[in-house]
N, C-alpha and C positions, 0 to 999 in steps of 0.2 A: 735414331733420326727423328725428328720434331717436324712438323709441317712447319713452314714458312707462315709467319703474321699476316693478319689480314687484317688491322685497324678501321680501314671505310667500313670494310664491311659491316664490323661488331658496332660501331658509331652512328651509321646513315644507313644498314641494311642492305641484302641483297635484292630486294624487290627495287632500292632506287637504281643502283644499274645496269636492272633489267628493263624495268623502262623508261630507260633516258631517252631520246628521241637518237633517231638515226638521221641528223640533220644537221647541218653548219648553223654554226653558235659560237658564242663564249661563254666560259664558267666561271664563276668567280669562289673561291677558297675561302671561309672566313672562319676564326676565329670561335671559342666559347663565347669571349666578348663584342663577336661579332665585327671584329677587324678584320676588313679585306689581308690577307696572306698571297694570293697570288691571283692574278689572270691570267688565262689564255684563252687561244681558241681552237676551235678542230672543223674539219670538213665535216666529220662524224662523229658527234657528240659523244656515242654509247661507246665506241670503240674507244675514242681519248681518253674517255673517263674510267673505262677499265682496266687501262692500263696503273692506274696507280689502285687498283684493290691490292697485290701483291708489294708485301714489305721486306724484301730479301735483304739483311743486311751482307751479304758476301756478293749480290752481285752491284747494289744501289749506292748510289754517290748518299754519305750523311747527309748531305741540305736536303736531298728527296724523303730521304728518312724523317728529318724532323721536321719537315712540311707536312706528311702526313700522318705524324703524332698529334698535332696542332690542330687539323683541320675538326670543326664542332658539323660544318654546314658547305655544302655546295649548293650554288644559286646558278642559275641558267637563264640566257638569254637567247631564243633564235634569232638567226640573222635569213636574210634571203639567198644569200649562199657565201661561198666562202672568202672570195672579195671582200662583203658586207663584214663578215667576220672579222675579217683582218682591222678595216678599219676599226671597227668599234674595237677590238681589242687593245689597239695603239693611241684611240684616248682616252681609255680606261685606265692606260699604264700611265700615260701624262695627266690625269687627274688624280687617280689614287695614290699613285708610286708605292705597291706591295712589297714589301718588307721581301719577300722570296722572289720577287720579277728582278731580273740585272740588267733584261737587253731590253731598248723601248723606253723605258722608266722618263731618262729624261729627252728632248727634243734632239736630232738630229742637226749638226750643222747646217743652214743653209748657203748653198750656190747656185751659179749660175751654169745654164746653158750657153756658149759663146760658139761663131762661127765667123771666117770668114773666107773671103778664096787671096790666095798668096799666089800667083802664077797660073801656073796648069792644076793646083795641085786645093782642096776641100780643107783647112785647118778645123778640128772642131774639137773644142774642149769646152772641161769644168774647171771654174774659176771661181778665186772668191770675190773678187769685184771685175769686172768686164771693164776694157780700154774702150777706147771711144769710135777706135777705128773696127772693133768688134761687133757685132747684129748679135742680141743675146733675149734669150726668153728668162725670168726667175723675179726672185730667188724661187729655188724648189727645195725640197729635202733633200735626205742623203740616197732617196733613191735616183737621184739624178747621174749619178755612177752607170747603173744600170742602163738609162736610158741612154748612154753617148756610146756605151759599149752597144748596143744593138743596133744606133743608128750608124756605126762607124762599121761593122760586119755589113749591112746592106749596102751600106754604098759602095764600098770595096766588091761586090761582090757583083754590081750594077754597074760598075765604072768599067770591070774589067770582065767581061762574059764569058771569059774563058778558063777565068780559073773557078775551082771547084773550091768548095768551101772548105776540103781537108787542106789547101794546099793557104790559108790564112796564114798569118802569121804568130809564129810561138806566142800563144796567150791571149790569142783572138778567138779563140772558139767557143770559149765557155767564159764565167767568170767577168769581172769587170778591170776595167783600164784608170789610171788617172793622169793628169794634167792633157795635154793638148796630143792629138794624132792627127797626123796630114795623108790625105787619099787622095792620091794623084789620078790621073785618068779626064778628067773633066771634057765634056763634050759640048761644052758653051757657058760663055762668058759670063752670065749671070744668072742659067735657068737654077743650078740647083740652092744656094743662098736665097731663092724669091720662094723653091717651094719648102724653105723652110720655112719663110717668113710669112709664107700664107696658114702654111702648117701650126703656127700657133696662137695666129689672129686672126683667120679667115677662116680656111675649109679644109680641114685634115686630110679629105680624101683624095685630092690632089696629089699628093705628096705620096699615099698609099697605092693609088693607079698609076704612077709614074713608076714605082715598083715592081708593080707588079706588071706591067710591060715591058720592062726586060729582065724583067723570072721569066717568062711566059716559055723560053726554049729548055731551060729546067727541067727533064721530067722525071731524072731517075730519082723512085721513092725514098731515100735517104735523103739526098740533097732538097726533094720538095718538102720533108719532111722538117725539116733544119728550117726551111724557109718562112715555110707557112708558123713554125712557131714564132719566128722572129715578126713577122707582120704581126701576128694576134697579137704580141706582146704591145707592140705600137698601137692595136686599136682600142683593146681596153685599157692596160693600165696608162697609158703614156695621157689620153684622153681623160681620165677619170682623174691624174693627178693635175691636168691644165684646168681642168672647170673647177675645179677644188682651191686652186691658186687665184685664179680669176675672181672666182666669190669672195674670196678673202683681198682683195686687191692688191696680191701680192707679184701678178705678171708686169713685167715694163720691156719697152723694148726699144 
């Protein structure tokens, strides 16, 4: 039996990842020639980066393999946490485009956020051009998925107090939805379309108190648990992708 290869290490040494930092960042993979090979990022630098000292050929996918035959050099960037990370890694992919990166590399479709109210009932989809008769925040990325699936579990879950969030419907719980979902239940005529509409050109927290006043009888810790992920979600990333669009003058509505 042979030990398993350890290429980093014989190349860049065991002292570099022992003291990488224990910190969100991204590392960039480069070349003898000094060609970017790959980016990514980690919550935790020293861990991420350890994981690629071992070169198992029986247990490793080949492209891992010859990614770290290649590598001459790893470069490191901190970020302020792993948010910070993220972004800076997804324009590192759309500026570089590394030969070993495949997700990221090139831009995202963009769509729209679209809403309106049909009857009793909340229509809210993602669209790639919004009707006229539609209230729409975008274009945004492809994380706009995301966001109509989260926003389409809250209100479902605010419209109707009674039901518990296991009792959603097939494929509501995790994961993302596409084209248009209608949430019946409405408790007036035009409060919740206004606090979306404030929601992406006024004052977010409208829309987030409005939620959270009817979570507020929620208390079993699974369910507040489910809960309070879904608001976080709404208050940073939902927020940090509208100021992002807005700078770039890409919001209309």
């Amino acid at each position: 039996m042979f030990p398993d290869p350890h290429p980093l290490d014989e190349r860049l040494g065991k002292l570099f990842f022992r003291q990488a930092p224990r910190q969100a960042g991204v590392y960039l993979m480069r070349d003898k020639d000094d060609h970017v090979l790959y980016v990514g990022k980690a919550k935790n630098l020293r861990q991420r980066l350890n994981s690629y000292r071992l070169a198992n050929p029986d247990r490793m996918a080949r492209r891992h393999l010859r990614l770290v035959r290649l590598v001459a050099r790893i470069e490191l960037e901190l970020c302020a946490d792993e948010s910070a990370a993220l972004a800076r890694e997804a324009a590192l992919l759309r500026e570089l485009k590394p030969r070993f990166n495949r997700a990221g590399v090139w831009p995202g479709k963009t769509r729209f956020l679209a809403w309106r109210l049909a009857g009793a009932a909340l229509e809210l989809g993602m669209v790639d051009s919004p009707k006229a008769d539609w209230s729409h925040s975008g274009p945004l990325n492809s994380m706009v998925q995301y966001l109509q699936s989260t926003l389409a579990r809250l209100f479902r879950l605010a419209l109707h107090p009674a039901l518990s969030f296991h009792e959603l419907p097939a494929g509501w719980t995790h994961g993302t939805r596409t084209g248009t979902v209608a949430i019946s239940g409405l408790d007036g005529p035009g409060e919740i379309p206004e606090l979306l509409q404030r929601y992406f050109w006024q004052n977010s927290d409208e829309l987030l108190l409005w939620f959270a006043a009817r979570f507020s009888h929620r208390t079993p810790p699974l369910e507040r648990t489910f809960l309070d992920g879904e608001m976080e979600t709404l208050k940073q990333f939902l927020a940090k992708m509208i100021r992002h669009a807005a700078k770039n003058g890409q919001i209309a509505g």
